[in-house]
C-alpha positions as CSV (number, residue, x, y, z in Angstrom):
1,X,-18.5,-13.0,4.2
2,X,-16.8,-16.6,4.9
3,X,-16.9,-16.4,8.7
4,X,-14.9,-19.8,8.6
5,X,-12.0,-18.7,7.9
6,X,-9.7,-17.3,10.2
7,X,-7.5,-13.4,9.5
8,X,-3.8,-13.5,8.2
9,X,-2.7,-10.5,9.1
10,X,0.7,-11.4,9.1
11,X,3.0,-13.5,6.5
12,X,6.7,-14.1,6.2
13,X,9.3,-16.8,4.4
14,X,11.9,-17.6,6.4
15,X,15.7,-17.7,4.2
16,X,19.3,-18.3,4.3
17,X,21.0,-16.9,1.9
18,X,24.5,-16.7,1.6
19,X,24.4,-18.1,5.4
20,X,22.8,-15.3,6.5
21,X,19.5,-15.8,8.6
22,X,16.7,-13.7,6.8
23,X,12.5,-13.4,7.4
24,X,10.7,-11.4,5.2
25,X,7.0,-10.8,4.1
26,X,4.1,-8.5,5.0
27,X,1.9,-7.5,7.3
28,X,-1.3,-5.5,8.0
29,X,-0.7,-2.6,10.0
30,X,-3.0,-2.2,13.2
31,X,-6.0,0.2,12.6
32,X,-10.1,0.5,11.7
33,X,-10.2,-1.3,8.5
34,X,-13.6,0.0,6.4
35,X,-14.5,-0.8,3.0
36,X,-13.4,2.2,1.1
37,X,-11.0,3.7,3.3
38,X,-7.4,3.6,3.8
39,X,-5.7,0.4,4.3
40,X,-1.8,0.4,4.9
41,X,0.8,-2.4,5.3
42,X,4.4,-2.8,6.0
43,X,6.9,-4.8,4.6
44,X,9.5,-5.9,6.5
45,X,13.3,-8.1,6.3
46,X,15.0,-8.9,9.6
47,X,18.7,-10.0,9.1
48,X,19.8,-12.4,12.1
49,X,23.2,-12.7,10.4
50,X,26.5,-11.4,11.1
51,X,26.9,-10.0,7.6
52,X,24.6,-7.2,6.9
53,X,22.8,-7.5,2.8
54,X,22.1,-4.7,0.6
55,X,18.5,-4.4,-0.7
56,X,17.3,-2.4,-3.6
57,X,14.5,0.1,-3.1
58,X,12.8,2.0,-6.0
59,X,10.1,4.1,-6.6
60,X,6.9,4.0,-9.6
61,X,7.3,7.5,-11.1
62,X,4.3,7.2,-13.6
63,X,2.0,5.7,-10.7
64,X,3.8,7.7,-7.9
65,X,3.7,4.6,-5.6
66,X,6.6,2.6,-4.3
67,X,8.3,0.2,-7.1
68,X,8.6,-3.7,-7.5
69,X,5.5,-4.7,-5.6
70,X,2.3,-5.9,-7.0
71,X,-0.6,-7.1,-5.2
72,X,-3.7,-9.4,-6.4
73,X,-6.8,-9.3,-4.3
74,X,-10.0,-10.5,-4.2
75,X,-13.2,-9.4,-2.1
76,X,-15.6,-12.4,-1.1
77,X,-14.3,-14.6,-4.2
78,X,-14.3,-11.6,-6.5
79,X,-11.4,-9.8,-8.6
80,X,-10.2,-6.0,-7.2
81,X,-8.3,-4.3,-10.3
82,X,-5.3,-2.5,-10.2
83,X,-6.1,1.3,-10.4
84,X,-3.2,2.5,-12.3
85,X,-3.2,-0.6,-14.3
86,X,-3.4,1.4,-17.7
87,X,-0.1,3.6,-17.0
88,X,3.5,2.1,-18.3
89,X,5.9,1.2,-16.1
90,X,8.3,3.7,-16.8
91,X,11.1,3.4,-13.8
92,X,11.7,5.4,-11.0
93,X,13.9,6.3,-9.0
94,X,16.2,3.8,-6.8
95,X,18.8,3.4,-3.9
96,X,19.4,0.4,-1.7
97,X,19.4,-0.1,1.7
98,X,21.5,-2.2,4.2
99,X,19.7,-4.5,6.2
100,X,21.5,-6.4,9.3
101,X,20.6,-7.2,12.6
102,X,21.0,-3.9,13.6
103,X,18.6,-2.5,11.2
104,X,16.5,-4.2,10.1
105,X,13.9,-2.5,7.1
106,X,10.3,-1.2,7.6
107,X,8.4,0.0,4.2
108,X,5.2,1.4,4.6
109,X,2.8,1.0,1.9
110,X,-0.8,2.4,1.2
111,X,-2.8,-0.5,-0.5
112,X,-5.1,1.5,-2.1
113,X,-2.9,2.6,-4.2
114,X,-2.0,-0.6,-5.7
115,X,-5.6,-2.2,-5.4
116,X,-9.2,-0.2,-5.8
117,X,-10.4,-1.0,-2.6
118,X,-13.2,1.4,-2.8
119,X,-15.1,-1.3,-5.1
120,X,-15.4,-3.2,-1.4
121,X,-18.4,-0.5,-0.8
122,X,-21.5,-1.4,-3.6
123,X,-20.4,-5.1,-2.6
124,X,-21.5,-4.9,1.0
125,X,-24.6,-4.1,2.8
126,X,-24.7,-1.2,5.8
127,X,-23.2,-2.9,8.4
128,X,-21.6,-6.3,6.4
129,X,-18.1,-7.4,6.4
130,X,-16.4,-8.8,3.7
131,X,-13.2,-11.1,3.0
132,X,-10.1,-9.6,1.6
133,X,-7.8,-11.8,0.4
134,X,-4.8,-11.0,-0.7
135,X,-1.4,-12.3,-3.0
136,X,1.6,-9.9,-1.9
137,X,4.4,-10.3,-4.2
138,X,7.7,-8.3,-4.0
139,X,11.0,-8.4,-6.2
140,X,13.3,-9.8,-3.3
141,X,17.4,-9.9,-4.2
142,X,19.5,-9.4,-1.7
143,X,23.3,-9.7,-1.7
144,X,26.8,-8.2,-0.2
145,X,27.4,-5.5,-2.3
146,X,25.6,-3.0,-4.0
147,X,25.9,-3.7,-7.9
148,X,24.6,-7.6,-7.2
149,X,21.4,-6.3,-4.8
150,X,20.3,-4.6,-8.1
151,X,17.1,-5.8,-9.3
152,X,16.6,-7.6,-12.7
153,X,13.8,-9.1,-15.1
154,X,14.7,-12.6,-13.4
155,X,14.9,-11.6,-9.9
156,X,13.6,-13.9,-7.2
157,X,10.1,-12.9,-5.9
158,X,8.9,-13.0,-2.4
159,X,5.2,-14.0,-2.3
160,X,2.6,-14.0,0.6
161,X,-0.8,-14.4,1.4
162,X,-2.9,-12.5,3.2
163,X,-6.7,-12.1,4.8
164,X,-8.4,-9.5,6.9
165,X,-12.2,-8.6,6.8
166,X,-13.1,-5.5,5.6
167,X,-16.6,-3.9,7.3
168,X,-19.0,-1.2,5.7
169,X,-19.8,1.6,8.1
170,X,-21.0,4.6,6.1
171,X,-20.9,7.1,9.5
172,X,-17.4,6.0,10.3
173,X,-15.8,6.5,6.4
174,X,-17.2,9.9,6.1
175,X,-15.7,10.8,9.7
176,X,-12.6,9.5,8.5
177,X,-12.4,11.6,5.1
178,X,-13.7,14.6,6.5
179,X,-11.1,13.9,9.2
180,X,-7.9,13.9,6.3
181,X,-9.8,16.6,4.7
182,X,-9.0,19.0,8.2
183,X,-5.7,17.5,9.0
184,X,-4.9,18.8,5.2
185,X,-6.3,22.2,6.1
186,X,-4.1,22.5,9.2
187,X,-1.7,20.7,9.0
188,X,2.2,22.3,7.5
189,X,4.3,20.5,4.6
190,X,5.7,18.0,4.8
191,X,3.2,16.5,8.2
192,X,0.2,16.8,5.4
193,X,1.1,15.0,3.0
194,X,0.3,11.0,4.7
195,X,-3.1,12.6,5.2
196,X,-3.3,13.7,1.4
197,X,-2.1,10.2,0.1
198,X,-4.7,8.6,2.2
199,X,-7.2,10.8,0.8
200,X,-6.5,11.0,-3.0
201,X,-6.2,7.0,-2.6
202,X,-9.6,6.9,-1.1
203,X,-11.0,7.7,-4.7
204,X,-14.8,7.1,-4.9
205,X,-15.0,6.7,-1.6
206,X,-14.0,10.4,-0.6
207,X,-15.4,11.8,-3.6
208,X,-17.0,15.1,-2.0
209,X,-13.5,15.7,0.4
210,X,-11.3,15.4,-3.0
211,X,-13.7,18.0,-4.6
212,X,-13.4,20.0,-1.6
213,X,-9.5,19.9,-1.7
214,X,-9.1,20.9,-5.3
215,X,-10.2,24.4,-3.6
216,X,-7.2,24.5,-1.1
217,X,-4.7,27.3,-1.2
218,X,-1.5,25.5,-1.5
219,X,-1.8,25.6,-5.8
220,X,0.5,22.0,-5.6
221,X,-2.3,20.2,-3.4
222,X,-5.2,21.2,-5.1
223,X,-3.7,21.0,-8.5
224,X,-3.3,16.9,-7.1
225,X,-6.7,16.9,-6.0
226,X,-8.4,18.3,-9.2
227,X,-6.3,15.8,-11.4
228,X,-7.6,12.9,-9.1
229,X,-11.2,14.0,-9.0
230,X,-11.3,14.7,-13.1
231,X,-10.0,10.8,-13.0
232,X,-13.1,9.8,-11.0
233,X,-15.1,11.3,-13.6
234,X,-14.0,10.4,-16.6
């Protein structure tokens, strides 16, 4: 733990282009924040222009995450992998957004999904915190009309850095997966399915709630669950 150091829960870049007034970046969203368990940010562009920009948003289809972010982290000085590392990028789907002053755009993202934050558990003691620090880095083009917001290999990036502390309570993880686990069981599609990303991102650290959902009646969800569970065993 480097108690030294203060959190950056919060980073943005201010810019001007084409005139217009722009601040982008990420932030932490509020919430418990445990080794192991969920861990969600938001990414965010305000427009304090007159002219409203178009932004390109895409989808991962072969890691079924949000496209053109990528995150490098590291816990107390050491490297946290990318958990879908392995797969191609194969495309996904895309649209783009207008942002102006009116609306500005909100992203949610789950960080798990992008970073194995359940290695954060064998690295603490019961009861320790630990650093997370963290390099966000989005492809960030933004322009007047549709065709020119499209993203391309030499897009700019936006890039921000990022710290909280991550603490190990045991008690309060498994109250928290057993917790997704019910809100799974009673909860109606679509209002499951944040609980059932959260949980299939958990990984190791939910092992027993993912084998418990690959027995839920809804064949879709548990046919997720078992394919995430086999991956924790291979």
């Amino acid at each position: 733990m480097n108690a030294q150091r203060s959190e950056q829960r919060e980073g943005a870049i201010d810019l001007a282009p084409q005139g217009t007034r722009l601040r982008a970046g990420f932030r932490f969203v509020p919430g418990e924040l445990l080794a192991g368990g969920p861990v969600e940010l938001e990414f965010f562009v305000d427009n304090a222009g007159a002219s409203p920009l178009r932004l390109a948003v895409s989808g991962d289809r072969m890691r079924h995450r949000p496209g053109q972010f990528a995150f490098a982290a590291t816990f107390d000085g050491d490297s946290l992998v990318d958990p879908m590392a392995a797969l191609p990028d194969a495309g996904g789907p895309m649209g783009i957004v207008e942002v102006s002053s009116a609306s500005p755009w909100r992203q949610r993202l789950l960080l798990n999904q992008f970073v194995s934050l359940e290695d954060t558990l064998p690295r603490l003691q019961p009861g320790a915190t630990g650093r997370l620090d963290l390099c966000c880095r989005r492809s960030f083009l933004l322009d007047a009309t549709a065709a020119s917001a499209l993203p391309a290999d030499a897009s700019p990036a936006l890039v921000v850095n990022l710290a909280i502390d991550l603490r190990r309570d045991d008690n309060a993880l498994a109250a928290l997966a057993a917790g997704l686990l019910d809100a799974i069981a009673r909860g109606a599609t679509p209002a499951r399915e944040p609980s059932i990303e959260r949980l299939l991102a958990m990984r190791s650290a939910a092992r027993a709630q993912i084998d418990a959902l690959t027995r839920h009646p809804d064949p879709s969800v548990a046919a997720r669950a078992l394919q995430a569970y086999q991956a924790l065993n291979r």
